[in-house]
C-alpha positions as CSV (number, residue, x, y, z in Angstrom):
1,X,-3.2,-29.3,2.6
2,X,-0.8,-30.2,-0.1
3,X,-0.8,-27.7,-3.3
4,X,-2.4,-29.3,-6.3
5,X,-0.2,-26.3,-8.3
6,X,2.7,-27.9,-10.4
7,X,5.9,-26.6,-10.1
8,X,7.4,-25.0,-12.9
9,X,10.5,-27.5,-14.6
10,X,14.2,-27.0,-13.8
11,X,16.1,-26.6,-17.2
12,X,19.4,-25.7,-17.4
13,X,19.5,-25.0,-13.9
14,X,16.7,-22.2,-14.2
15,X,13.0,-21.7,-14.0
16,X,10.6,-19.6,-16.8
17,X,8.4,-17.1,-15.6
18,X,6.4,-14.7,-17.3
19,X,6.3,-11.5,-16.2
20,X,6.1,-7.6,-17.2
21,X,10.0,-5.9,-17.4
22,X,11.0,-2.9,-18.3
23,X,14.4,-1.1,-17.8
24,X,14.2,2.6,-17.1
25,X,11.7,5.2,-18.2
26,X,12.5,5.3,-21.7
27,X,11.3,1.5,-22.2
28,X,7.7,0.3,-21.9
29,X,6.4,-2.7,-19.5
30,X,6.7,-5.5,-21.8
31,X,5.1,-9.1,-21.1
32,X,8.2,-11.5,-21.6
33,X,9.2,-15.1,-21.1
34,X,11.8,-14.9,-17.9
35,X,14.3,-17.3,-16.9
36,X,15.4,-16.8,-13.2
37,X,17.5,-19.2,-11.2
38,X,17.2,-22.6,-9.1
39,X,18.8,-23.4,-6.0
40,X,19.5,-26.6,-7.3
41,X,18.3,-29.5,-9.8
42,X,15.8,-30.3,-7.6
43,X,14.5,-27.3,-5.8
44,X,13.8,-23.7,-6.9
45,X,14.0,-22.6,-3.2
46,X,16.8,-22.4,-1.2
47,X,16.4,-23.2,2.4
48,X,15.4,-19.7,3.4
49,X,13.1,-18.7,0.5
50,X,9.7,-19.0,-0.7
51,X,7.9,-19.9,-3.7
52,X,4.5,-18.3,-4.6
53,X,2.3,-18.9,-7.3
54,X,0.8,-15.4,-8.4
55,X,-3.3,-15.4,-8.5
56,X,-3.5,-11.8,-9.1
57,X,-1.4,-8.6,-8.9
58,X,-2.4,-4.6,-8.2
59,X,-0.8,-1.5,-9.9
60,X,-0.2,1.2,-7.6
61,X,0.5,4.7,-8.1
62,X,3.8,4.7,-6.8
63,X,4.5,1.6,-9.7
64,X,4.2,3.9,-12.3
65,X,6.0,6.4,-10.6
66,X,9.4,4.1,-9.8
67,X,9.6,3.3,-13.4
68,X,9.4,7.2,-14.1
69,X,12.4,7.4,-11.8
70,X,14.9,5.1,-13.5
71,X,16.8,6.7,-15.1
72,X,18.5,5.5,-18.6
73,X,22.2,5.8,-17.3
74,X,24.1,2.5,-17.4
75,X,23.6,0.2,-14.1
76,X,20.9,1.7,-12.8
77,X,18.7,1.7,-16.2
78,X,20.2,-1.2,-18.4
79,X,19.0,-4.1,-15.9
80,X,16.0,-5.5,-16.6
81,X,13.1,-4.8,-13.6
82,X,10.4,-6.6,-12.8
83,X,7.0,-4.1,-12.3
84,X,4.7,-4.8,-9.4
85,X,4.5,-4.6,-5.6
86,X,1.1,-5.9,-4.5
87,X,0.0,-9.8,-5.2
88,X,-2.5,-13.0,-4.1
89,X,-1.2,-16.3,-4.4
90,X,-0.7,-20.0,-3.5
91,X,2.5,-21.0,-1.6
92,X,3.8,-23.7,-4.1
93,X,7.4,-24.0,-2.2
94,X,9.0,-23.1,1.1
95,X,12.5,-23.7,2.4
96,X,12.5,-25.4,5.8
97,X,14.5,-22.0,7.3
98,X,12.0,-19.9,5.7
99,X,10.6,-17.0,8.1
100,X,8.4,-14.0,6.8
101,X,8.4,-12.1,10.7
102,X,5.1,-13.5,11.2
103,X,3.9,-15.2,14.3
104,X,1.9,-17.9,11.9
105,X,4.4,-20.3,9.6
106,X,3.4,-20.5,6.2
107,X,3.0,-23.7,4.2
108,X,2.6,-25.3,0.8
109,X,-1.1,-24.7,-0.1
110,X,-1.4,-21.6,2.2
111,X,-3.4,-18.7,0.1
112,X,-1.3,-15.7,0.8
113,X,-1.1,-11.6,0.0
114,X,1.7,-9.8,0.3
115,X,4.2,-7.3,-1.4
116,X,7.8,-7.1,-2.7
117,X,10.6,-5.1,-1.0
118,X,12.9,-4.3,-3.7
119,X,11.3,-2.5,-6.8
120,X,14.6,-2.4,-9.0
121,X,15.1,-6.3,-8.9
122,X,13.5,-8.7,-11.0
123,X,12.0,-10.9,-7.9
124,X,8.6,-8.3,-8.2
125,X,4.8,-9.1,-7.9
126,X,3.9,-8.7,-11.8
127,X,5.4,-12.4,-12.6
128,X,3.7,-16.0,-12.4
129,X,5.9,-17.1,-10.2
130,X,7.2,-14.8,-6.9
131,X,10.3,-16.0,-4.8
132,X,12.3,-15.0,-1.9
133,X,13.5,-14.9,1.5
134,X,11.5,-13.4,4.1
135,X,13.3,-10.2,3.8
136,X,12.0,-9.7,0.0
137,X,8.4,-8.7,1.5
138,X,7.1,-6.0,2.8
139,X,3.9,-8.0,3.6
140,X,3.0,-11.9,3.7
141,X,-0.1,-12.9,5.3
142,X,-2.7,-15.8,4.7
143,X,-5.3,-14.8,2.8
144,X,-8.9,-14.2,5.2
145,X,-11.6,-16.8,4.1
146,X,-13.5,-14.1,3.0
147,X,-11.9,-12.4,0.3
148,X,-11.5,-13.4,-2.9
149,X,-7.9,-13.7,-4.3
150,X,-8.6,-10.4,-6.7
151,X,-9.5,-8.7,-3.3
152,X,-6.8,-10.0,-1.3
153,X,-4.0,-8.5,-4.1
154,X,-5.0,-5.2,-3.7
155,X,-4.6,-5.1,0.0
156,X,-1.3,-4.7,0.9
157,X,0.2,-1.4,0.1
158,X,-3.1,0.9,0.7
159,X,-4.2,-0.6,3.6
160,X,-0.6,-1.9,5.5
161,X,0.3,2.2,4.9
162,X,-3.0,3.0,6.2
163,X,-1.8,1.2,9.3
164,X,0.9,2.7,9.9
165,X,-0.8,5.9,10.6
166,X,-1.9,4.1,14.1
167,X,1.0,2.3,15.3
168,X,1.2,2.7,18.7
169,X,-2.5,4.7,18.8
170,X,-4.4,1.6,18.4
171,X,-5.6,1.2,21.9
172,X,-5.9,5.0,22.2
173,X,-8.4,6.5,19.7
174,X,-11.8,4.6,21.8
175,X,-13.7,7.7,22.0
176,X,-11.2,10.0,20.2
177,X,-11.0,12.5,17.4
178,X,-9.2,11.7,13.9
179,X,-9.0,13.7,11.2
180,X,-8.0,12.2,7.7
181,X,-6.7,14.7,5.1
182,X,-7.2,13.2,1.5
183,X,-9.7,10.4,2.2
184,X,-11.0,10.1,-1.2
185,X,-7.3,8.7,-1.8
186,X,-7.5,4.7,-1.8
187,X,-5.3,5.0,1.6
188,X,-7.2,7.9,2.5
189,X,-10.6,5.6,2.3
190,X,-8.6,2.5,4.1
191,X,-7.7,5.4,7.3
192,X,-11.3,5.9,8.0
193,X,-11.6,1.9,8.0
194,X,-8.9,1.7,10.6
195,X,-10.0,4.7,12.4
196,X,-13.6,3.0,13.1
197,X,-12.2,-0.2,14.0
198,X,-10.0,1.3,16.5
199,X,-13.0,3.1,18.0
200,X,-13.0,6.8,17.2
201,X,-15.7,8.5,17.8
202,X,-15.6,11.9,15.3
203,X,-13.7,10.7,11.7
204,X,-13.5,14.1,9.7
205,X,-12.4,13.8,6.4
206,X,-11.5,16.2,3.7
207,X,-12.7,15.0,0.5
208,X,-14.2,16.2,-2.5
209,X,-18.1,16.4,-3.0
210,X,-18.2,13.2,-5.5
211,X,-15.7,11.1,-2.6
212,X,-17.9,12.6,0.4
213,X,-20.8,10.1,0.5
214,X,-18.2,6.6,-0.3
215,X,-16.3,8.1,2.8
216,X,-19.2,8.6,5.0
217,X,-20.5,5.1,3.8
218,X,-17.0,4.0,5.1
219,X,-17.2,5.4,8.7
220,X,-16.5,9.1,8.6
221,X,-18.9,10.9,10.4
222,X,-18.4,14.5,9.2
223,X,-16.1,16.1,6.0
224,X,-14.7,18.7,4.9
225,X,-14.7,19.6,1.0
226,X,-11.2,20.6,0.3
227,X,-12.4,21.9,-3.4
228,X,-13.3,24.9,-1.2
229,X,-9.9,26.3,-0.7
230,X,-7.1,26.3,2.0
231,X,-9.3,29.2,3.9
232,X,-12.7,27.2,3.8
233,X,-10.5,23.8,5.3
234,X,-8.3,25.8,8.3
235,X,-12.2,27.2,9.2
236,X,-14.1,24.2,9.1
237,X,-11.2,22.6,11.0
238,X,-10.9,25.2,13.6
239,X,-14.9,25.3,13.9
240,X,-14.9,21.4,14.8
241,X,-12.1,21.6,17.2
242,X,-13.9,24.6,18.7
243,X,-16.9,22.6,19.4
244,X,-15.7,18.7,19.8
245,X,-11.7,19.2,21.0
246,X,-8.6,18.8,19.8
247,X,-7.6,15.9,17.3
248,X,-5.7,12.9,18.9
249,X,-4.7,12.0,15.1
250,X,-3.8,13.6,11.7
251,X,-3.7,11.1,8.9
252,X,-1.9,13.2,5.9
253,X,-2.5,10.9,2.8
254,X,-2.0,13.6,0.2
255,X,0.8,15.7,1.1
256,X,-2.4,18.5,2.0
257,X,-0.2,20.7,4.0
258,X,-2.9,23.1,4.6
259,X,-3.3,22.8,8.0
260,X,0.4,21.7,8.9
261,X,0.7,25.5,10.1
262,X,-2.2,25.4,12.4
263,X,-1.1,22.2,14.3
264,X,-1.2,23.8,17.6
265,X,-4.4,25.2,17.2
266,X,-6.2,22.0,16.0
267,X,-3.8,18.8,17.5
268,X,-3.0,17.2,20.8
269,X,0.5,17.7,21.7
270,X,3.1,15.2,22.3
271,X,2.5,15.4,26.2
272,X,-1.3,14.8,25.4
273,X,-0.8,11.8,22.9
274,X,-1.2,13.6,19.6
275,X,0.3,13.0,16.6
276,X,0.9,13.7,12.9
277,X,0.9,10.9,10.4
278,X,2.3,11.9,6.9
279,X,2.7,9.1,4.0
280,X,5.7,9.7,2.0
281,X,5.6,9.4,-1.6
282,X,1.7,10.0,-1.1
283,X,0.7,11.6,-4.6
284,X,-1.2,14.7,-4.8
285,X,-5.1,14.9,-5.7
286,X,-5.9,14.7,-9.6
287,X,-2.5,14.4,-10.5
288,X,-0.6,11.8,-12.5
289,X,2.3,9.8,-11.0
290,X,5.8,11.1,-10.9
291,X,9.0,10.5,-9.2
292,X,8.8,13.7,-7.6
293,X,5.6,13.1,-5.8
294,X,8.1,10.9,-3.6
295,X,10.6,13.3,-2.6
296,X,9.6,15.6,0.5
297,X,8.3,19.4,0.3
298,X,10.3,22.1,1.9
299,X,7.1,22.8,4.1
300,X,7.1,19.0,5.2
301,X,11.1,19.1,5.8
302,X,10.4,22.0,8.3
303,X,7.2,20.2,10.0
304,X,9.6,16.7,10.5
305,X,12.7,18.6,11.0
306,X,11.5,20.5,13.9
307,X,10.0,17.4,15.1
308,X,13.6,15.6,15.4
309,X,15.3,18.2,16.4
310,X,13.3,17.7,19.7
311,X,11.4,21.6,18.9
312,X,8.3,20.4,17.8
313,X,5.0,19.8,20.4
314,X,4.0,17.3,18.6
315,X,4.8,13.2,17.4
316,X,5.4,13.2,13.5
317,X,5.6,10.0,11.8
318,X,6.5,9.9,8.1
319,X,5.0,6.5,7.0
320,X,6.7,4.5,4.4
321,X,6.4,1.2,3.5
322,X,7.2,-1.4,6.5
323,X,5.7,-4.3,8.6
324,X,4.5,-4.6,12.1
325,X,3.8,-7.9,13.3
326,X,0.4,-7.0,14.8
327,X,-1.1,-6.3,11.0
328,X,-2.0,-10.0,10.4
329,X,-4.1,-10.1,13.3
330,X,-5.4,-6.9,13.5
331,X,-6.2,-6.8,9.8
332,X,-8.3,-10.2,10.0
333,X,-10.6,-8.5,12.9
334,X,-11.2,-5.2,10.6
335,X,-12.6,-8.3,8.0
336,X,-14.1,-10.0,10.3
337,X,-15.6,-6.7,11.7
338,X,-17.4,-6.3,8.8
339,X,-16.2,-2.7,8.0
340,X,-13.2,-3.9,5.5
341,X,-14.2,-2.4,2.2
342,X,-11.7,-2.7,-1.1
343,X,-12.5,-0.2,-3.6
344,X,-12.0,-1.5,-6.6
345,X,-11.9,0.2,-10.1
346,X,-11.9,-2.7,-12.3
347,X,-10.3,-6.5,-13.2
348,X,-8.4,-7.1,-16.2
349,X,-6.4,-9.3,-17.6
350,X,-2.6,-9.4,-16.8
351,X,-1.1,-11.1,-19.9
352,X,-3.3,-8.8,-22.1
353,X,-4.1,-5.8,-20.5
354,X,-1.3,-4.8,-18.1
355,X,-0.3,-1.5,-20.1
356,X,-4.0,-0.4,-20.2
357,X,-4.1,-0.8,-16.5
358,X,-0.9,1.3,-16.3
359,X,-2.0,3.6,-18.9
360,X,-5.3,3.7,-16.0
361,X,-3.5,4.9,-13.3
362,X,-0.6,7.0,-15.3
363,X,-4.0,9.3,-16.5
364,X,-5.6,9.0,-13.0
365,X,-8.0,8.0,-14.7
366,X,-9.3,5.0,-12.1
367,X,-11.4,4.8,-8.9
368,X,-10.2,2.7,-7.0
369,X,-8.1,-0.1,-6.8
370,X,-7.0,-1.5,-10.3
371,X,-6.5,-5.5,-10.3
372,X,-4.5,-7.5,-13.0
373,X,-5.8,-11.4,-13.0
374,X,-3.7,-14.3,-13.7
375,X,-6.6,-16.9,-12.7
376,X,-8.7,-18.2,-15.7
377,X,-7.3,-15.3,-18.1
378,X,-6.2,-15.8,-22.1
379,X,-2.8,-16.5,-21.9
């Protein structure tokens, strides 16, 4: 089915798009009329790329906190950045030579979700108009029939991390243990998703009291309230392991390195299949965004160091953004399962409201998922 979606004019041998720029972390996002570059007079696309027409965009945590890291030192902080990872849209153009890694080709008129590779370019999600090679995602999959376009844009970075906490574990967790640290975290809540849908069969969680009941509703089937203390957490572990076994996974979405010295006492080893999942750049509860949330603590440099130095019992895997070409499949059967759930904070408007939505997640101030709309928005 042919798109209905006109392209944007050639002029001058470029395209406009609008889009929110900024250039290091003394300038604010600002909403601005962007001119970016045609293959030729006739074809935005070269014969590798792709064009998308943006439906809706999400702002992530780790958005705000790349724009905190660039610097204002010539290069690196003069060049104008596009903001955004995470999107929904409508394939509008596609090169002939264009591949994405995914077993299904993509066409004009496809409904797609996805997110941008290279956060210090100006080919990023907050624009109307997103093109690239293949290489330029992270994540481009057709949208399921079931969600919504405003659903489908906040699913790439939570729930693609997510999982990459069970590569490799998928077919191993039917009847297992998994223990999520941080699952009030919006990768946190996507774990326990993944977790059930891969068959565990005890999901503890350590969450807060006012996250405990949205994680149980999720698929955890115990939790453990961190607000406690570090004490309270290595007991309540140690008191399920006592009674139920040893975990076969430890999903660490919020650098909660409480229980990183008890591994032996609470995981499977290597030999047994166990194994340590850690997000990098996760961000810490109740704190706002920074650039340091994405640098490594010494206590996690001596947890991953041991591991590749061949000393540790267990498999460590730090999980940063990537793609595995199982995710479109295996993410249409958590929808289809019916246990895919999106939180979502609120909707607003991306050519008004984009700096209140950053202003939302800078304070940590949302719940949830917060979606920027380019569908049927004042403009």
């Amino acid at each position: 089915m042919a798109s209905t979606i006109p392209l944007p004019k050639i002029e001058n041998g470029n395209f406009t798009t609008r889009a929110v720029t900024y250039k290091n972390n003394k300038t604010p996002w600002n909403l601005i009329s962007l001119e970016l570059p045609a293959a030729t007079a006739d074809s935005i696309v070269k014969p590798d790329e792709i064009l998308i027409k943006t439906s809706a965009v999400a702002i992530n945590p780790v958005d705000v906190a790349v724009r905190e890291f660039v610097p204002s030192w010539p290069v690196v902080g003069s060049s104008l950045k596009v903001a955004g990872l995470d999107f929904s849209g409508v394939v509008i153009q596609v090169g002939e030579k264009f591949h994405n890694g995914a077993d299904v080709p993509l066409k004009v008129g496809d409904k797609v979700f996805g997110g941008t590779s290279n956060p210090m370019s100006v080919y990023n999600s907050f624009s109307e108009y997103i093109v690239g090679t293949g290489d330029s995602f992270t994540v481009l999959e057709k949208v399921p029939k079931t969600l919504t376009m405003q659903q489908a844009a906040g699913v790439n970075v939570v729930t693609n991390t997510a999982y990459q906490c069970y590569l490799n574990m998928q077919g191993k967790l039917k009847g297992g243990n998994v223990l999520i640290l941080g699952a009030g975290s919006s990768v946190g809540y996507m774990a326990i998703q993944w977790a059930k849908l891969f068959g565990a069969k005890n999901i503890v969680v350590t969450v807060s009291p006012r996250s405990s009941q949205p994680a149980l509703k999720a698929g955890a089937t115990s939790w453990i309230d961190y607000t406690k203390g570090e004490a309270n957490e290595v007991k309540e572990a140690k008191e399920f392991v006592k009674a139920s076994g040893k975990f076969d996974i430890i999903v660490d979405a919020v650098r909660d390195l409480t229980l990183h010295s008890y591994l032996d006492e609470i995981l499977k080893t290597k030999e047994e299949g166990g194994k340590l999942s850690i997000v990098a750049g996760s961000f810490s509860r109740s704190h706002t965004p920074h650039y340091t949330d994405m640098l490594p603590s010494l206590r996690f440099v001596r947890t991953y160091g041991r591991f590749l130095a061949g000393f540790s019992h267990f498999n460590v895997d730090l999980i940063t953004a990537g793609y595995n070409k199982t995710f479109g499949a295996d993410f249409q059967k958590l929808v289809n399962s019916g246990i895919f759930n999106l939180k979502v904070d609120s909707v607003l408007d991306f050519y008004t409201q984009y700096q209140e939505a950053y202003d939302k997640i800078y304070s940590d101030k949302n719940v949830g998922k917060v979606i920027l709309s380019l569908e049927g928005a004042a403009k």
